[in-house]
C-alpha positions in Angstrom: 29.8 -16.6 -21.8 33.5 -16.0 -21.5 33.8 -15.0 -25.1 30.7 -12.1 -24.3 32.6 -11.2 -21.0 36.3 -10.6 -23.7 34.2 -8.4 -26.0 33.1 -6.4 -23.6 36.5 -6.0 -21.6 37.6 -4.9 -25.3 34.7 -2.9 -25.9 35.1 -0.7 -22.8 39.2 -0.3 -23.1 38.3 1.1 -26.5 36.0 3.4 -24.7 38.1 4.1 -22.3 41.1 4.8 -25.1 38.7 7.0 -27.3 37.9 9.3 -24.0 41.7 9.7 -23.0 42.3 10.8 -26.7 39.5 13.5 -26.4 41.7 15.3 -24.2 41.1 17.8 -21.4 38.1 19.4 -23.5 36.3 16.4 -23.0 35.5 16.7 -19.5 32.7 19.2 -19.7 31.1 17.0 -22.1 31.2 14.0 -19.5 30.0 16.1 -17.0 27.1 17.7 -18.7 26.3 13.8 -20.3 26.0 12.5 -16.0 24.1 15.7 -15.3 22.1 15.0 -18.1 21.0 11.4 -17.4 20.5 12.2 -14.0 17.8 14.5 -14.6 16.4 11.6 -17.6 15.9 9.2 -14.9 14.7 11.0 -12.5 11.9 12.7 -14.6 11.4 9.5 -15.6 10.6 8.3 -12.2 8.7 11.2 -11.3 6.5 11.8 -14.5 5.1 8.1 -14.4 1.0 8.4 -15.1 0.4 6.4 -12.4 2.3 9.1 -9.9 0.7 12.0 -11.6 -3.2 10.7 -11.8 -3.6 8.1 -10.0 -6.4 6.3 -12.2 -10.1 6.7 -11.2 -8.6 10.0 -8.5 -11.2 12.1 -9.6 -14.6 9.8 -9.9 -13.3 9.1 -6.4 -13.0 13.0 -5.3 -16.3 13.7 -6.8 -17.8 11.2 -4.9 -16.5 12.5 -1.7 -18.0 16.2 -2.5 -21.3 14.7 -2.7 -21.6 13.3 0.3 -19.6 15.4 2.3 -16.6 12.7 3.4 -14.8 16.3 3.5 -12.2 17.4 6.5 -8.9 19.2 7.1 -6.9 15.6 7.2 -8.4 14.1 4.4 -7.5 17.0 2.1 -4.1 17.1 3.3 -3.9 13.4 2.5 -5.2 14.2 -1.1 -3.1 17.6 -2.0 0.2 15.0 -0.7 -0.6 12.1 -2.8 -0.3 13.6 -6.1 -0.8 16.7 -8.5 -3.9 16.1 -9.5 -4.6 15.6 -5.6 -2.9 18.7 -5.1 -5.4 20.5 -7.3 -8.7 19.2 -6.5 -7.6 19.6 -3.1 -7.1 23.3 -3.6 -10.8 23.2 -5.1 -12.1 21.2 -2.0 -10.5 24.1 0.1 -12.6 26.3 -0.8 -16.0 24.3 -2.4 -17.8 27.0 -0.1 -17.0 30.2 -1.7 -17.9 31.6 -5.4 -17.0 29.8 -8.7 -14.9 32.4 -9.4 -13.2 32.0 -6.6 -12.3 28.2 -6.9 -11.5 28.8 -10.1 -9.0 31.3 -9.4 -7.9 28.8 -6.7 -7.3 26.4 -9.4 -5.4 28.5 -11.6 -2.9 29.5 -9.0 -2.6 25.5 -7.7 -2.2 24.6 -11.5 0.7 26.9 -11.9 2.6 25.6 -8.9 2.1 22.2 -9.7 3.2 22.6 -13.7 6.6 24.9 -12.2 7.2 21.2 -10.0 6.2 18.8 -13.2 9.0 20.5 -15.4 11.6 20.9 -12.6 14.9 20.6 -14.4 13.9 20.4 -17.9 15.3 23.8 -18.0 18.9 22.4 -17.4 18.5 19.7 -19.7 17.6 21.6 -22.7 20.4 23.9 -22.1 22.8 21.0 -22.0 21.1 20.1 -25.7 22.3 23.6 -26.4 25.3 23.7 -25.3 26.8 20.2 -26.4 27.3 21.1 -30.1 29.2 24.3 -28.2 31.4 22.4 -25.6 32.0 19.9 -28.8 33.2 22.6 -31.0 35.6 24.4 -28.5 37.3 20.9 -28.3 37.3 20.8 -31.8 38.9 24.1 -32.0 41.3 22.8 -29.5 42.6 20.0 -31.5 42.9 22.0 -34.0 45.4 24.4 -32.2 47.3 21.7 -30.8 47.9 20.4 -34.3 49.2 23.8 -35.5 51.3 23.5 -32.3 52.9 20.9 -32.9 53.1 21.7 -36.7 55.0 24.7 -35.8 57.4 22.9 -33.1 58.4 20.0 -35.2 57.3 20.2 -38.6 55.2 18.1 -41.4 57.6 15.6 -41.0 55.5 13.5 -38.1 52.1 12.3 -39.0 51.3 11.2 -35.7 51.8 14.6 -34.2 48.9 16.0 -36.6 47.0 12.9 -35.8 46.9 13.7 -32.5 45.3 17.0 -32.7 43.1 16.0 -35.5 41.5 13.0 -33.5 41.2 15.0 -30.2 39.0 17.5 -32.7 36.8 15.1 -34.0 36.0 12.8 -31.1 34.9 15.9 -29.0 32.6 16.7 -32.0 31.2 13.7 -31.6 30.9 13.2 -28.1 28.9 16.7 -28.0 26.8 15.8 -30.1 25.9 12.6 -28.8 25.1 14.2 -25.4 22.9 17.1 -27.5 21.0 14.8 -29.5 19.7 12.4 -27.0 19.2 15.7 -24.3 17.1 17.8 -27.1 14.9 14.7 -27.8 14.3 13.9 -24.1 13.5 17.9 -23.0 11.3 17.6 -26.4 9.4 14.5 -24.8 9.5 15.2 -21.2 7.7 18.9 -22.2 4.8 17.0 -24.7 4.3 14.1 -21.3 3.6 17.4 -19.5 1.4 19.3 -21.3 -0.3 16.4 -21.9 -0.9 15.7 -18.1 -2.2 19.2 -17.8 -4.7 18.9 -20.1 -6.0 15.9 -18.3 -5.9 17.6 -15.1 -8.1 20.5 -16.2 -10.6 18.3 -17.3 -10.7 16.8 -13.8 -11.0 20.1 -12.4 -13.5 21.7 -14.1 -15.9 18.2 -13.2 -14.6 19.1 -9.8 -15.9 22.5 -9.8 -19.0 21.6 -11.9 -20.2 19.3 -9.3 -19.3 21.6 -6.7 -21.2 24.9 -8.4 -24.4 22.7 -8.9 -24.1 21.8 -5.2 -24.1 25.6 -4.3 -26.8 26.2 -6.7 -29.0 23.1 -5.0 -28.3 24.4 -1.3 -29.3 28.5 -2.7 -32.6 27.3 -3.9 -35.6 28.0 -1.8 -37.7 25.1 -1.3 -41.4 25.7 -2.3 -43.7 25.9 0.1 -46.4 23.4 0.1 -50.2 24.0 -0.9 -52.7 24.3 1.8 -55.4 22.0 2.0 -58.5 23.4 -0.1 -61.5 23.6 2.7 -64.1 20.4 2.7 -67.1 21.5 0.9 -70.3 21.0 2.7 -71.9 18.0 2.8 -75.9 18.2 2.0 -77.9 17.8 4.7 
């Protein structure tokens, strides 16, 4: 245990040594790489299935459409529990009007709850754009500094060039390790929501299935019954 706890003191003053060599152009890259897994965890948090559709939601919704366990609370309950609450509670809103209507309905519900899903996706890819960037105006940095100090004092010290060449390549590195990671994420956070959108159309358009048929049950006339054919005679 106290040999573990040494490597890792070691490990982390390394660290710590290899950041402080990166030099002043380094700091951008630290602050995009905690802006960066900020947004990973909370995506994380927020894009969990069980947050997004609840499981057996829309059975459950369905149910309540056909047998009228409909009022304002209750669908202010659903549209707050989750997005896929959100949406068939947009539907519910207005189960009395037109399908074309609730489907419009739908369609502008979907759009504000797919704007919410990918909040801040947006600013992580353009921290998996920029990294290489940030990484290569160190790089360019170190790079000056090293003809700086070439210039002021010669070939003659190694170290001085060393200096300037190491500052280069670890903020190469360090951008790339925040781009890499951040493009992969945006990648899978992007594919996790489109995914939950296709599964929320397909619980929509039950929704609005169920709810057209109603309509089309409560439009149809009933039929009016036969009258009784007369007795015939009887013979006397």
């Amino acid at each position: 245990m106290m040999r573990a706890s040494c490597q890792a003191v070691r490990w982390g003053r390394k660290v710590l040594e290899i950041l402080m060599a990166g030099g002043w152009a380094l700091t951008p890259i630290l602050i995009c790489s905690a802006i960066a897994l900020a947004i990973v965890l909370e995506r994380c948090w927020t894009l969990r299935r069980s947050s997004v559709l609840p499981p057996g939601l829309g059975d459950e919704v369905r149910q309540w459409a056909r047998s009228g366990q409909l009022d304002p609370d209750h669908l202010e309950t659903l549209s707050n529990g989750s997005p896929l609450g959100e949406l068939l509670a947009a539907a519910l809103g207005v189960r009395l009007q037109s399908r074309e209507i609730i489907k419009e309905r739908i369609e502008d519900t979907g759009r504000h709850v797919v704007h919410r899903m990918e909040r801040y996706l947006n600013t992580l890819g353009t921290i998996a754009l920029i990294g290489p960037l940030l990484g290569l105006f160190g790089t360019v940095i170190g790079l000056i500094r090293m003809f700086m100090e070439v210039m002021a004092g010669g070939i003659g010290d190694p170290a001085r060039m060393a200096g300037g060449i190491g500052e280069a390549l670890i903020c190469t590195a360090a951008g790339l390790t925040v781009a890499i990671p951040s493009y992969v994420l945006h990648r899978y956070f992007r594919s996790r929501v489109a995914g939950y959108c296709v599964e929320m159309e397909k619980q929509a358009t039950a929704l609005l299935d169920d709810l057209t048929l109603a309509q089309a049950s409560a439009a149809r006339p009933a039929r009016p019954r036969r009258a009784a054919a007369p007795a015939a005679p009887s013979a006397c």
